[in-house]
C-alpha positions in Angstrom: 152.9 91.0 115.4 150.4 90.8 112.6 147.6 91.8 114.8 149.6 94.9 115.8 150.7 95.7 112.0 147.1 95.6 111.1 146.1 97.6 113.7 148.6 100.6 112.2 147.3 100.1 109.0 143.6 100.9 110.7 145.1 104.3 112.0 146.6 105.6 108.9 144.0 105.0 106.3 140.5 106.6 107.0 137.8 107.2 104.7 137.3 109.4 101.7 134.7 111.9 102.7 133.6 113.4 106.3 130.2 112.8 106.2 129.2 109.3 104.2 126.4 108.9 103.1 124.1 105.9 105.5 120.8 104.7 106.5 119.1 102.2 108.6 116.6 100.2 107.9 114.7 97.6 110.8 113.1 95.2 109.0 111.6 92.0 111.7 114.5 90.2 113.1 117.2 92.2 111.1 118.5 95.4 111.7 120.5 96.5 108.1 122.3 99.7 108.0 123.7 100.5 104.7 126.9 102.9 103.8 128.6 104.6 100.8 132.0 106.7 101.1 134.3 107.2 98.6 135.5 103.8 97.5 133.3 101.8 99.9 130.3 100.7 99.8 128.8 98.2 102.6 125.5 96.5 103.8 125.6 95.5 106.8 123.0 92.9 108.5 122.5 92.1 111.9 120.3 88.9 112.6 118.7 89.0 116.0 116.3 85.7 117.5 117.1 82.2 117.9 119.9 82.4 115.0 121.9 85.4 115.7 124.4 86.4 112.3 126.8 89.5 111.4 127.1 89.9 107.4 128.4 91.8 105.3 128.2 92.3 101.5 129.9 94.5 99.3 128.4 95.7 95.9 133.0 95.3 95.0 132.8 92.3 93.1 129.5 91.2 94.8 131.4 90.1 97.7 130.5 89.7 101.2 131.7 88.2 105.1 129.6 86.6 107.2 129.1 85.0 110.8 126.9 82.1 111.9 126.3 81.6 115.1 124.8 78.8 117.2 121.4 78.6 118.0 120.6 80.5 121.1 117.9 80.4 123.8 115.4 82.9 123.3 115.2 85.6 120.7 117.9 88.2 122.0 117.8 91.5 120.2 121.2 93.5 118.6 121.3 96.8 119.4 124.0 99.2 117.5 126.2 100.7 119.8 128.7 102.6 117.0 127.3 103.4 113.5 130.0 101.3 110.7 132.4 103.8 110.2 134.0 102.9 106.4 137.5 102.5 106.6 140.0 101.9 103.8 143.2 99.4 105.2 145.9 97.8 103.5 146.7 94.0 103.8 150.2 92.6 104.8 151.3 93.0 101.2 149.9 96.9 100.7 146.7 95.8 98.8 143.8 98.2 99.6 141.3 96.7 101.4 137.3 98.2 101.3 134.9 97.8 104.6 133.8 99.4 107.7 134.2 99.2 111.6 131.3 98.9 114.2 129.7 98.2 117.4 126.8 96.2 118.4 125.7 94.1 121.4 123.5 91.7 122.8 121.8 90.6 126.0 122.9 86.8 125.6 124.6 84.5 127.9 126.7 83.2 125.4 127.5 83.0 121.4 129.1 80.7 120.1 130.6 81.2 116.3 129.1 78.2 113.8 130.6 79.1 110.5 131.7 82.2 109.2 131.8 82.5 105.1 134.3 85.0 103.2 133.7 84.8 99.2 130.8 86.1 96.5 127.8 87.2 98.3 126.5 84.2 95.8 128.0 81.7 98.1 127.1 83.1 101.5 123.5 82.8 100.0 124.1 79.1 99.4 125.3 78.9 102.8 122.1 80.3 104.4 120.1 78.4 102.3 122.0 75.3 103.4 123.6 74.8 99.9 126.6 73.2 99.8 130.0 75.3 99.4 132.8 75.2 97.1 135.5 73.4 98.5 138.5 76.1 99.0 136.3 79.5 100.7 136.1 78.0 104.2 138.8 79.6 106.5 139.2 78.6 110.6 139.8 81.6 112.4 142.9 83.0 114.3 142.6 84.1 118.1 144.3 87.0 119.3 143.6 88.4 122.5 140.4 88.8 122.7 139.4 89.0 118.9 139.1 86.4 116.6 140.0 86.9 112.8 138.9 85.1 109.6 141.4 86.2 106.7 142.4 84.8 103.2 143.2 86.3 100.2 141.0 85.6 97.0 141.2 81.9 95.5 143.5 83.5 92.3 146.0 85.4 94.9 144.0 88.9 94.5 143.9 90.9 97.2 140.5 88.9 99.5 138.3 89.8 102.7 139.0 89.9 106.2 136.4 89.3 109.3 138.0 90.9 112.5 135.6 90.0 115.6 136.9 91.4 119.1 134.7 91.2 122.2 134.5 94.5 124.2 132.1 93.3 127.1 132.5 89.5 128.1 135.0 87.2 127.6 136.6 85.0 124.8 137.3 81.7 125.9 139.9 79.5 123.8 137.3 77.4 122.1 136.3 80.7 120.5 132.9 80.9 122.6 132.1 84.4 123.8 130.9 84.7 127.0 128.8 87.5 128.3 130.1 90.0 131.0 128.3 90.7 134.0 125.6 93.1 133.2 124.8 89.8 131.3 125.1 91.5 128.0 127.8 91.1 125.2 129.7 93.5 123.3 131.8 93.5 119.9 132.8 95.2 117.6 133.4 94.0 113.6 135.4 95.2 111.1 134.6 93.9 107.6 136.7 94.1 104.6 136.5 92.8 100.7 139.4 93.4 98.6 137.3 93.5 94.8 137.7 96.5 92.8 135.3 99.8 93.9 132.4 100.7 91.9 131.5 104.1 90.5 128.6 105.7 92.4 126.0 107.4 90.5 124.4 109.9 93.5 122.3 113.0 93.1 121.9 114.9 89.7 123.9 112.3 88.1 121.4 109.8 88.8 117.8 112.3 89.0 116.6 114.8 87.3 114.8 116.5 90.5 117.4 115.0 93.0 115.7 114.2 96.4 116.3 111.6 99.0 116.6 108.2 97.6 118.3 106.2 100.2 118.2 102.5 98.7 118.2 104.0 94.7 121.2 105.7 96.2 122.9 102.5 97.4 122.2 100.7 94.3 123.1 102.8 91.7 126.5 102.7 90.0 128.0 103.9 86.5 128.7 100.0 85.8 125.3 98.7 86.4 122.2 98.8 88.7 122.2 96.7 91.7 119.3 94.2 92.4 118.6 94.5 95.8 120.9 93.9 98.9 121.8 92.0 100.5 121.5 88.9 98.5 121.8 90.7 94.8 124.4 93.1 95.1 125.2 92.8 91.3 123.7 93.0 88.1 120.2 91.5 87.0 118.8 91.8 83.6 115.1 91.9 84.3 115.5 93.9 87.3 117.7 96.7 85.4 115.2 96.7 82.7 111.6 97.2 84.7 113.3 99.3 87.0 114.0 101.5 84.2 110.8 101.3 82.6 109.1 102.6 86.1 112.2 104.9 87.0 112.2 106.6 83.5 110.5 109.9 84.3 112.5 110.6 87.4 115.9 109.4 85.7 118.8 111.1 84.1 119.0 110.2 80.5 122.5 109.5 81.5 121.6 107.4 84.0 119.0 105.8 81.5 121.2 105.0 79.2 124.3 103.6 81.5 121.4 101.0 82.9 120.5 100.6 79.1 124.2 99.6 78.4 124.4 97.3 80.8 121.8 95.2 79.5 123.6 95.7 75.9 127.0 94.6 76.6 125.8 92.0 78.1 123.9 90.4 75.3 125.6 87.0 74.4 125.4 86.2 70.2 122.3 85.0 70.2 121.1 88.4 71.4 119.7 86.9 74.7 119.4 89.1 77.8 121.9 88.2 80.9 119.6 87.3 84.0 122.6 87.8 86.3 125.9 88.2 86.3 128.9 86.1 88.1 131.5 87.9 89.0 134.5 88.0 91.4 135.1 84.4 93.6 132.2 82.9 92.3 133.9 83.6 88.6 136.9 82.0 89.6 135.2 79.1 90.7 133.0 78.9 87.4 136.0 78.6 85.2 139.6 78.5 87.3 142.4 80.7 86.6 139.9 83.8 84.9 137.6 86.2 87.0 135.8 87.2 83.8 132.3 88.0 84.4 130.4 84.1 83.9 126.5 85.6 82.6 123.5 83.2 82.9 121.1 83.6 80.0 118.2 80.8 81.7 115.7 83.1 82.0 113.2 83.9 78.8 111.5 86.9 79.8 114.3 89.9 79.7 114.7 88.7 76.0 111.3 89.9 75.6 111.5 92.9 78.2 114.2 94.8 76.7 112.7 96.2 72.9 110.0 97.7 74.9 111.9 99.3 77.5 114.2 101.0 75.1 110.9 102.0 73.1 109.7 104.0 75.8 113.4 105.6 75.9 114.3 105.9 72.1 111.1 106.6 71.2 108.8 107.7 73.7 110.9 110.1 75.9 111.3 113.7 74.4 115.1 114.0 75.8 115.7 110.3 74.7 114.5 111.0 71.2 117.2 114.1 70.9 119.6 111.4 72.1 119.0 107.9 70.5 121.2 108.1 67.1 124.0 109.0 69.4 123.5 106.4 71.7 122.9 103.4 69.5 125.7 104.8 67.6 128.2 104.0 70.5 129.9 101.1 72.5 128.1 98.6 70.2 124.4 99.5 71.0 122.7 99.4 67.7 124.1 96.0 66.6 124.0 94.6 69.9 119.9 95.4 69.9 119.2 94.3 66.2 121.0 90.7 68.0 118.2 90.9 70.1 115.3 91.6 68.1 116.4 89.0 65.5 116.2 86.6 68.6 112.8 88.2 69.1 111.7 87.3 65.7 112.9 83.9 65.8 111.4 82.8 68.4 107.7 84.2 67.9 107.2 84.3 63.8 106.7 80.5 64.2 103.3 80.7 66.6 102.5 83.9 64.4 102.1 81.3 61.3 100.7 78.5 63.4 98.4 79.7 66.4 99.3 76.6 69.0 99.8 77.0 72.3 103.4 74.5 71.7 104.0 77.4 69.5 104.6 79.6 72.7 107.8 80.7 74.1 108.6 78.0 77.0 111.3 78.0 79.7 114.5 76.3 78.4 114.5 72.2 79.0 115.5 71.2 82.5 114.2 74.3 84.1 111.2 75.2 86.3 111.7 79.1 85.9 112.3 81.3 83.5 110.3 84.4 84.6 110.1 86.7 87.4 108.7 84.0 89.6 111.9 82.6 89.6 111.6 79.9 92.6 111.6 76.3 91.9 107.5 77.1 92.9 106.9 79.7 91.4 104.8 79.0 88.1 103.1 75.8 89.7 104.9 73.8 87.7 104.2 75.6 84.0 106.5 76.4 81.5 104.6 78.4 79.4 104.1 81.8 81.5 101.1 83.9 81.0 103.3 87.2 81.5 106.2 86.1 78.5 103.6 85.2 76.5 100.4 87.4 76.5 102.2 90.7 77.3 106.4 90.3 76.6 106.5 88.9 72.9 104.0 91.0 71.7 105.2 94.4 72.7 108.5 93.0 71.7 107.2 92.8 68.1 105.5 95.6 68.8 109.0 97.8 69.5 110.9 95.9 66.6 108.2 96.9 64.2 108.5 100.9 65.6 112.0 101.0 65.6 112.5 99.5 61.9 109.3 102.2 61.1 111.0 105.2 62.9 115.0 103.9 60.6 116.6 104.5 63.9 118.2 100.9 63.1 119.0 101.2 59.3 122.7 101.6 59.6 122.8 98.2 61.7 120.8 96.8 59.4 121.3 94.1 56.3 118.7 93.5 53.7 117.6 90.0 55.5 117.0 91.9 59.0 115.0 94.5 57.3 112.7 91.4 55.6 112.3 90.2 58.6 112.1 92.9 60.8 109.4 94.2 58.4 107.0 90.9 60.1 106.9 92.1 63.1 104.0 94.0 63.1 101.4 91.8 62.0 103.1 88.9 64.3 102.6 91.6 67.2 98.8 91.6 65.8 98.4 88.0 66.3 100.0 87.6 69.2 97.9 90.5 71.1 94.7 88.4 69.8 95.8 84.5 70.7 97.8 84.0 73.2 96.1 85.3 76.1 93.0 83.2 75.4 95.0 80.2 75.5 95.2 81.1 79.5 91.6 82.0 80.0 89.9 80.1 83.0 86.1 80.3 84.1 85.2 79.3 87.7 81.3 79.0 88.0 79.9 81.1 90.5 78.7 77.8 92.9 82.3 76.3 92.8 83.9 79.4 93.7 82.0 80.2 96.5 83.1 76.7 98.3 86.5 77.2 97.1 86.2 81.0 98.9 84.8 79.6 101.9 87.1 77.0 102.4 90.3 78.7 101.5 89.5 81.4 104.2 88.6 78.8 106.8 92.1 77.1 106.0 93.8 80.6 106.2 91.9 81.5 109.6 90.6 84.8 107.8 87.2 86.1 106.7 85.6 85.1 103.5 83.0 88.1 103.8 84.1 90.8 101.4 85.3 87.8 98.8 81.7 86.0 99.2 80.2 89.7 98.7 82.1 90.3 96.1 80.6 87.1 94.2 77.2 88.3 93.9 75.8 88.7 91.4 77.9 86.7 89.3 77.5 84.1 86.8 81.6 82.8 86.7 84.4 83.8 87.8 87.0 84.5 85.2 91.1 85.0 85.2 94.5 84.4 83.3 96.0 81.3 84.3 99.8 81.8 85.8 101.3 79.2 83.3 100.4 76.1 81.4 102.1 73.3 82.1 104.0 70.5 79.7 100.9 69.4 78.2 99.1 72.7 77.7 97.2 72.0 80.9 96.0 75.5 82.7 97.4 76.3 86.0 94.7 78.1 88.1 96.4 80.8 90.0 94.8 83.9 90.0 98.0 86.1 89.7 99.0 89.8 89.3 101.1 89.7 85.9 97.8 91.2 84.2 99.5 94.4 85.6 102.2 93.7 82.9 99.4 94.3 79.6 98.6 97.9 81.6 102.2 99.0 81.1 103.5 97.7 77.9 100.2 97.2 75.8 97.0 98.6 74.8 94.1 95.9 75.2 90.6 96.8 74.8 88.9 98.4 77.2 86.9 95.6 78.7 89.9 93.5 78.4 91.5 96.4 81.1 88.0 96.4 83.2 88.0 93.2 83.7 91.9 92.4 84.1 91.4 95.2 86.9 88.7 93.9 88.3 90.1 90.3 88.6 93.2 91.9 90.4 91.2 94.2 93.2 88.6 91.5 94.4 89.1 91.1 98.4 91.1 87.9 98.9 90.6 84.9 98.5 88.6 85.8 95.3 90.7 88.3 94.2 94.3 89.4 95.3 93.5 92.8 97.2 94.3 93.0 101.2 94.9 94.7 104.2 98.6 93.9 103.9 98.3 94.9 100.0 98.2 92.9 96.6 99.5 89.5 96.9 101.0 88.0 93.9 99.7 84.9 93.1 96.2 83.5 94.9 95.9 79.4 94.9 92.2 79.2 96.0 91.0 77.4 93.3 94.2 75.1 93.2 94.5 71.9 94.6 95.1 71.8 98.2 98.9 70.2 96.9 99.3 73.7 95.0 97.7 75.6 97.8 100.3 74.4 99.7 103.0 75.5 97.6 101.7 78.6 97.2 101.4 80.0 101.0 102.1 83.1 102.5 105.8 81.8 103.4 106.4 80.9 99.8 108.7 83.1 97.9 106.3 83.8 95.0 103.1 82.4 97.5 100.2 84.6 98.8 102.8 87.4 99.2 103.1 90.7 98.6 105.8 92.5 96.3 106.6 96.2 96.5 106.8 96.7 92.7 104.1 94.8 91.3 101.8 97.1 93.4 103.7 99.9 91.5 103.8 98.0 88.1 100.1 98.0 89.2 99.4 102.0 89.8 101.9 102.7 86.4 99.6 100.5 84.5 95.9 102.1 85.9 98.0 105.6 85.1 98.7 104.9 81.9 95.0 102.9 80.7 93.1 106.3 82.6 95.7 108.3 79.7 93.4 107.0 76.9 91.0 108.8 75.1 88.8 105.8 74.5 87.8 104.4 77.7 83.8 104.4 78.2 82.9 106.3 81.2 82.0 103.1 83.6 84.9 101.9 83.1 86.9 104.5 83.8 85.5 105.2 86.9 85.9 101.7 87.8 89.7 102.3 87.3 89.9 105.4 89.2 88.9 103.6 92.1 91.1 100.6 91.4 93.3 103.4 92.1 92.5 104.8 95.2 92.0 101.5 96.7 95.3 100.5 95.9 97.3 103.7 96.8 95.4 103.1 100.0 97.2 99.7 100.3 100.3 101.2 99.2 100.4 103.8 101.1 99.2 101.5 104.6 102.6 99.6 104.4 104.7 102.7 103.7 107.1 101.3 105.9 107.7 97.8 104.0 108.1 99.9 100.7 111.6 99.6 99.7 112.0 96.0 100.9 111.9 92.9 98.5 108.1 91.5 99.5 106.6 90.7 102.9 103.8 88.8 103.9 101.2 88.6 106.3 99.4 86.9 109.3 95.7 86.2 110.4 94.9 88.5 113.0 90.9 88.1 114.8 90.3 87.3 111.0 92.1 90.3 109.5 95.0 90.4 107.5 97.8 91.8 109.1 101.4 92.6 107.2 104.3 90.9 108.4 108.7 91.4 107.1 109.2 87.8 105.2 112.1 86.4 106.7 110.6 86.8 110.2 109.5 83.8 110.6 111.4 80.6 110.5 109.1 79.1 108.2 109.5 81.8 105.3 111.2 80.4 102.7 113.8 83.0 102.6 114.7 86.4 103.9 113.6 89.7 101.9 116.2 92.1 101.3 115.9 95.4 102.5 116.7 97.7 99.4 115.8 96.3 96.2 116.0 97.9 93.2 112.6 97.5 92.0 111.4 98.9 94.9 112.9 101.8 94.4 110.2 103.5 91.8 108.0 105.2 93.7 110.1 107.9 93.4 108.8 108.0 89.9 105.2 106.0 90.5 103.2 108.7 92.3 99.7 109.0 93.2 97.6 111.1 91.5 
């Protein structure tokens, strides 16, 4: 009987538009096709290979389903035989219910289900890492006919998620293995449901001022908040909203602007500090039992820096944001929430402004490895002192305090004591510009780096002949460390975040020709390849740190879609300047090309996370992360930051 109630609920409640709006995207071993009608909104991921997996994850209170299966012989391939159709059901006591239904099949003798997870996208994460879960989310499934079903409602009673799996070709034994039929091949089809409250889509001119197609900007984009990057992130992240925006700005709405500008805001906590993500739905329950309020983690460091800049460039910068600012500071607690943050900003960089020591610098909080947008446990080789925080963040921080107290936009937030100290800011920014990036300065002589590039390559099974070439005629090699550790000890990554001082500050010109020139060398001397620029290059690290940072490390000898954009925004805005000397703008024009060449070489990988790459007859070849079983994780395949070429456009 409940199998036949649900199946009436199916047939009277359809979706809310004719034509939703969907993509697909085939990215290595999975095939994502992503959905957005009315109240629903859907990502679903097929896993093909040795560890087939259905998932689903809903941007509705970051929620998702997913299927494990066994291990299977060979790598058998999914192929989508019905598009997800989205679908709005009821449950057995009339709550809506928000998903899809679809069909899919796969040449496989058998699968046999391992563990399916229904909760907070957060947890199926866990799962797929191998964390452990929550005791409470796990649900055995129910067999009818020939489907099985995985149901429960939320841990507080709310309305939950359903998994419907029926087999169409094959058989279903009553273990719950699925057999294939005889053309050797099985079919199913899934219906995936989440009961969390809808979103409101921001689509079209509501979210561009020149709407064109803008499939995963589309997905991601909501009234409440901008999405960080699905599937893993369907929710809100601080540092992604804010350097998404930054990049985004001159293809956004100012509404749309500002609603990813009040998300960060409302956000704050007292001490003015940026959320890095929120917790909502299940995984709020389980963070403080009996309340789904939204749980905020405030570990990172460098959004607390990121966000005075950012709204610079809107407040201040931006001819329609100008018109708009009093108004908008003036509402839902913007004004005081930002003079929070600045005061944070103040406190936290006046004291190196007085004293010039590199324990003077902004850390990560005790306990924690990151802190930063190399947010792995890896990811900063073991420093807690990033270059990228500390050389570019805190300084246009100031920077932005000191204009906005200049420009009075923030007087009527403003007490006597904030205007005192607000009034600093300036000549800390000063300071900061001038000391803190030398305290990361490295020289490599010219003899040692050679070996180091020789060896590197050998060790990668790639050609050190454009690196070595590139050497000549040099006396050292120089670059910004990536961190410094506990003891003030340099850690000797060359590493993309000189990108960051392109975009949000003004260095001297052969501070920019040289920051450039660092970034473009051929790898391994610089971080330019085939496959594009790779974020972080060990090859003058131990072999222990080499290790750590490979090219199936998270934050390794990878590359990331928008730091190559961070990259080609920064050379834009540096060739704006009136004061460059001639050689070295040429130099930076063609830093440019070289790099839109790159960019424009993996077109195809653009809107993903990162990939990374594989030796091929000594080449460099790009390759999806997540394809291989040694990857550390799986990239998703819209992310957020991603999203800005639409704005970040060659010349």
């Amino acid at each position: 009987m409940k199998s036949l109630r649900f199946l009436l609920l199916l047939l009277c409640f359809g979706s809310a538009q004719a034509e939703p709006f969907r993509y697909e995207v085939k990215e290595g071993l999975n095939l994502n096709e992503f959905l957005r009608d009315g109240p629903v909104s859907a990502h679903m991921l097929l896993r093909s290979g040795h560890g087939p997996r259905f998932l689903a994850a809903f941007p509705a209170g970051n929620s998702g389903v997913g299927l494990w299966f066994e291990p299977v012989a060979g790598n058998p391939e999914w192929s989508l035989d019905a598009a997800p159709v989205p679908k709005t059901v009821k449950d057995e006591l009339g709550r809506p219910l928000y998903g899809f239904f679809a069909k899919a099949s796969i040449k496989a003798a058998a699968l046999t289900p391992k563990q399916a997870v229904l909760s907070s996208v957060r947890f199926l994460r866990d799962y797929q890492g191998k964390a452990p879960l929550p005791p409470g989310i796990l649900v055995a499934p129910n067999q009818e006919g020939k489907a099985l079903v995985w149901a429960r409602d939320r841990l507080d009673g709310a309305a939950g998620y359903r998994l419907t799996v029926e087999v169409t070709d094959g058989s279903l034994g009553a273990d719950g293995k699925i057999t294939a039929g005889t053309d050797g091949r099985i079919g199913l089809t899934f219906s995936a449901f989440s009961g969390e409250k809808p979103l409101t889509p921001l689509a079209g001119s509501a979210l561009l001022k020149n709407p064109v197609p803008s499939n995963a900007l589309t997905f991601l984009s909501y009234k409440e908040k901008f999405l960080a990057g699905s599937w893993r992130f369907d929710t809100y992240f601080g540092r992604d909203t804010l350097m998404s925006l930054r990049l985004l700005m001159p293809a956004l709405t100012p509404e749309a602007i500002e609603d990813g500008l009040n998300s960060v805001l409302t956000r704050l906590n007292e001490a003015g500090e940026v959320a890095h993500e929120e917790g909502i739905g299940e995984f709020a329950l389980i963070q403080h039992p009996g309340s789904d309020a939204p749980v905020n983690d405030y570990g990172m460091v460098d959004g607390n820096y990121m966000l005075a800049p950012v709204a610079v460039a809107y407040l201040l910068d931006d001819a329609e944001g100008r018109g708009r600012a009093a108004a908008f500071l003036a509402r839902d607690g913007a004004g005081p929430a930002l003079v929070r943050n600045l005061a944070n900003v103040l406190a936290n960089a006046l004291p190196f402004a007085d004293d010039p020591d590199w324990r003077r610098l902004v850390r990560f909080k005790p306990g924690r490895k990151t802190g930063q947008w190399r947010d792995s446990e890896d990811g900063n080789g073991g420093g807690v002192y990033p270059y990228d925080v500390n050389a570019v963040f805190v300084p246009a921080a100031l920077a932005a305090a000191s204009r906005l107290y200049q420009a009075g936009l923030l007087d009527p937030y403003l007490d006597q004591a904030a205007k005192v100290q607000l009034a600093k800011a300036g000549a800390a920014a000063e300071i900061w510009r001038e000391r803190a990036p030398e305290l990361y300065d490295m020289a490599i002589p010219t003899r040692t780096a050679r070996d180091a590039v020789r060896d590197y390559a050998t060790s990668q099974k790639i050609s050190p002949k454009a690196a070595l070439k590139a050497l000549k005629g040099t006396k050292e090699v120089g670059f910004h460390a990536l961190s410094l550790d506990e003891g003030g000890n340099k850690v000797p990554l060359v590493n993309s975040d000189e990108s960051f001082a392109l975009l949000f500050a003004d260095p001297k010109p052969a501070f920019v020709d040289h920051a450039v020139r660092t970034m473009m060398r051929p790898f391994p001397l610089g971080l330019m390849t085939d496959a594009g620029l790779v974020v972080a290059n060990p090859v003058f690290a131990d072999e222990a740190l080499q290790q750590r940072f490979s090219r199936n490390a998270y934050h390794g000898t990878v590359v990331w879609s928008w730091q190559q954009a961070l990259l080609a925004a920064g050379l834009k805005r540096q060739l704006a300047r009136p004061d460059l000397p001639p050689a070295v703008r040429e130099h930076l024009k063609a830093a440019r090309a070289t790099l839109w060449h790159a960019i424009n070489a993996t077109k195809a990988l653009r809107s993903s996370e990162l990939w990374t790459w594989r030796p091929e007859n000594e080449r460099i070849v790009p390759s999806p992360f997540g394809a291989s079983e040694a990857d550390a994780d799986e990239s998703n395949a819209a992310q957020l930051w991603s999203t800005v070429y639409l704005a970040v456009k060659p010349e």
